[in-house]
N, C-alpha and C positions, 0 to 999 in steps of 0.2 A: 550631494552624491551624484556622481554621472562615473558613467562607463558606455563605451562606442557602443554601436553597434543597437542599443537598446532604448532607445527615445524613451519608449513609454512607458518603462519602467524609472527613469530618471524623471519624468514629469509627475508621475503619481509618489513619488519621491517628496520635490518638490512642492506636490499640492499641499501629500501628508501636514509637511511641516508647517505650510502658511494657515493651515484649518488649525491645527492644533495652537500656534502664536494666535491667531484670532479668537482662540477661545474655543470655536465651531464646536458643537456638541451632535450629537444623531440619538435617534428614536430609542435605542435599540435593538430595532424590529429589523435593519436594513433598508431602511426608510430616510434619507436626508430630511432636514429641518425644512417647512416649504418656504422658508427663504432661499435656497437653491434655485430659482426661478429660473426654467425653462428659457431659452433665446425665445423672444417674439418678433414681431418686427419694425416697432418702434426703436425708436434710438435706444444703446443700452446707457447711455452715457449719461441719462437723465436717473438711473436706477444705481447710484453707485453707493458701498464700493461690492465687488463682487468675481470673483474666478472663474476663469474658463479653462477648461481642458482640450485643445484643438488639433483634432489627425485634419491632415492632409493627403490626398491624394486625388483619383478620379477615378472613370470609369475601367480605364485600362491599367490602374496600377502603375503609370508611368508619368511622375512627375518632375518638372526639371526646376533646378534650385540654382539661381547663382548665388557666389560669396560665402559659399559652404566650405566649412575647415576640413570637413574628406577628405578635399581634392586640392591639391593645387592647378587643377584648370580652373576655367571659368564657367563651369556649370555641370550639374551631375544631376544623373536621373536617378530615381528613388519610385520604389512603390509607394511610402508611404514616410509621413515623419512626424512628428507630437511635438507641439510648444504650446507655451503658457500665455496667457493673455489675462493680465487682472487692471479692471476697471476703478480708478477714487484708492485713497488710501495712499499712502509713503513707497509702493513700490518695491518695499521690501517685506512684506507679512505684518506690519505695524500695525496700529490703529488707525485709523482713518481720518485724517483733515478733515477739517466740516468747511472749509472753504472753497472755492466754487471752482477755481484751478484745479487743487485737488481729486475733486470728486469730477471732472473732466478729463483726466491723466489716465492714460491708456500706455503701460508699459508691457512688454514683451519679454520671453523669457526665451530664447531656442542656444540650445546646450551645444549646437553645433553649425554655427555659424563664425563669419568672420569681423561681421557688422559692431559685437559688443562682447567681450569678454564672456568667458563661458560660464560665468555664475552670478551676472552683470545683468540686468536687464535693458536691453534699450526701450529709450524714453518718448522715441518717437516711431508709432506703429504705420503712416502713412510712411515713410523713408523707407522701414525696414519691409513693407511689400515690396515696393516699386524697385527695390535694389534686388530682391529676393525672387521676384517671378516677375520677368520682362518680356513673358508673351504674350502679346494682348488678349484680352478677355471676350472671347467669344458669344458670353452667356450662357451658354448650356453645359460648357465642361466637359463637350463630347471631344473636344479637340484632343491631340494623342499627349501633349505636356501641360493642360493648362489645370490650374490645381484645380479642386476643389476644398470646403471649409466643413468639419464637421464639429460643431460648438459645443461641449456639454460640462456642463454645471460642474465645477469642481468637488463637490461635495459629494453629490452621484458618482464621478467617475472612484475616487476616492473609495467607495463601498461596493460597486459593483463590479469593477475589472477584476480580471484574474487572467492568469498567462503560467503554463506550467514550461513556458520558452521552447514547446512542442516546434514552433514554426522554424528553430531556429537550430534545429536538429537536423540534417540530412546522412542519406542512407549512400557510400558509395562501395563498390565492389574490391572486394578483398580477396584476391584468388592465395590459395591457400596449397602448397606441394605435399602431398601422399609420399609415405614412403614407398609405391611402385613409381613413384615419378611421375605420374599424374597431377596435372592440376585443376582442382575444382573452384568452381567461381561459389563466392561467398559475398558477406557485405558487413558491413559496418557500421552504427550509427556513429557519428561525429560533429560537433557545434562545427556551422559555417563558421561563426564567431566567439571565440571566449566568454561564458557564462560572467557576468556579474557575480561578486563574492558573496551578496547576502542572498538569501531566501529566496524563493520563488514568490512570485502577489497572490495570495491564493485565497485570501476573505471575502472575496464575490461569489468565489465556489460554494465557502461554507456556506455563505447567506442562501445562497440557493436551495441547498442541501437541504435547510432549517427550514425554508418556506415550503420545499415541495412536500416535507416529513411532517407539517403541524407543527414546527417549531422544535422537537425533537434533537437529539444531539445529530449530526453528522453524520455519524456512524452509524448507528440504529436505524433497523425499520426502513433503509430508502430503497427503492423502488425497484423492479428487477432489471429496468434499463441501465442499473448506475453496475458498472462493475463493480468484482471483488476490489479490486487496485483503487478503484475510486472510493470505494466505504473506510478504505482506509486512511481519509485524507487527511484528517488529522492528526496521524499517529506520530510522534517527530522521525519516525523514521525515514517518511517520503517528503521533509522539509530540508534535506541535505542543499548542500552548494550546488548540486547534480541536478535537482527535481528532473526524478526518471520521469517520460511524457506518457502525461496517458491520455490525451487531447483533453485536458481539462486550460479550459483557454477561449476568451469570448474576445480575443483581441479582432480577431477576422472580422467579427458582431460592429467593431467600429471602422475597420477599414475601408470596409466595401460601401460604394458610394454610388449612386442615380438620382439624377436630379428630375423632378416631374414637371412633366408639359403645364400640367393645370392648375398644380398649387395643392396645398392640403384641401382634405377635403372637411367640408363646413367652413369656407374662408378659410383665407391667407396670403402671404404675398406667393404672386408666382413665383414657383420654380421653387420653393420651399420643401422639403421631402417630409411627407407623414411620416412619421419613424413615432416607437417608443419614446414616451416621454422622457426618460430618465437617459436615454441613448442622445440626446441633441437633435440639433436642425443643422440643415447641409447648408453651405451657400455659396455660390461662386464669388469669384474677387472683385468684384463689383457690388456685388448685394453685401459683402464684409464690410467693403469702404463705409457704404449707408447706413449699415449697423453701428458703426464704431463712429460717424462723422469725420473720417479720413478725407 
């Protein structure tokens, strides 16, 4: 499944399906299997096989991509953008090799690139940086294009995203003529970009919904912070091709990016960001390379 404009809805696409060909089962509770294991910062390559779910971006929201199929220049800046990373296994959601190639194989998934067909994974993750981001690596990621890396468990991302495509709504002026011939400014919402045809991702909401209520339906009993609009989230009336916005959406929760001076706290490698467990660890292109043995 891919449609522009939407990375990350086309990766949790994509996870969906390689969890489900792998079997991947969850709690029920909204809880991933703790096979999902957190990034640490030993090599992952020794732990295979296993999925990543990867935003990109930095501090300023301003990152630059070359060989990206957007554009036909040679480099485009992006706030942010999602690809896949799975470690061991055939590459394609199969069963996993038990051979030592295999489970060293670090393929790549990005929907919008020029490097490897858009539903193709490339096979080699060191190329597909070094072609991909040719600004040198600063270390901190405070530089205004140089990425950063935020890694999270496929299985996690897979249950706790949700995006009602709120971000992707903007508001512009509609001046509007009276019949005295006057005219008054008014506004409009409008998709910067064409809405994808399926559903909005919205089972991270529920999950929440359920956790904050005792488990609870959805709809009953939540909280007086939750709006009317929002108690209604499961109705299928608000799962139209539209999903009208009601900020129900934790996409921002993965975008925004700081890398810290000191490193998590109770050990860790520097520059690693304490964040939620289930959210990933940030890392610059440098500290990816070491993770991944690039």
């Amino acid at each position: 499944m891919y449609h522009p404009c939407y990375c990350e809805e086309n990766v949790w696409h994509l996870a969906n399906k390689r969890i489900q060909e792998r079997g991947a089962t969850t709690t029920g509770s909204g809880e991933a299997h703790c096979e999902a294991e957190v990034p640490r910062e030993t090599s992952r390559r020794k732990h295979a096989p296993v999925d990543y779910v990867v935003f990109i971006s930095n501090e300023n929201q301003t990152v630059a991509f070359w060989s990206s199929s957007a554009t036909e220049e040679d480099v485009i800046v992006w706030d942010y953008h999602v690809i896949f990373i799975s470690v061991g296994g055939d590459g394609d959601g199969g069963p996993a090799d038990t051979g030592t190639e295999a489970q060293n194989s670090v393929s790549v998934w990005d929907h919008d690139t020029r490097l490897c067909p858009r539903h193709v994974p490339c096979r080699d993750l060191d190329q597909y940086l070094r072609r991909t981001f040719r600004i040198g690596d600063g270390g901190g990621g405070n530089g205004s294009f140089e990425p950063l890396f935020r890694l999270v468990p496929a299985e996690f991302f897979r249950e706790d995203f949700y995006s009602d495509r709120s971000h992707m709504r903007v508001h512009k002026k509609n001046p509007s003529t009276r019949g005295d011939g006057d005219v008054s400014g008014g506004s409009d919402v409008q998709w910067s970009s064409p809405p994808p045809p399926w559903n909005c991702i919205l089972g991270g909401w529920e999950q929440r919904l359920r956790h904050d209520t005792g488990g609870q339906d959805a709809c009953e009993n939540v909280g007086a912070d939750i709006s009317p609009m929002e108690k209604k989230l499961s109705a299928e009336e608000n799962r139209d091709e539209n999903c009208t916005p009601s900020n129900r959406s934790n996409l921002m929760d993965y975008v925004r990016m700081k890398k810290s001076r000191s490193g998590c706290a109770g050990g860790g490698s520097t520059g690693i960001v304490c964040d939620l467990e289930r959210r990933g660890k940030i890392f610059t292109l440098s500290e990816l390379r070491d993770f991944f043995d690039c």
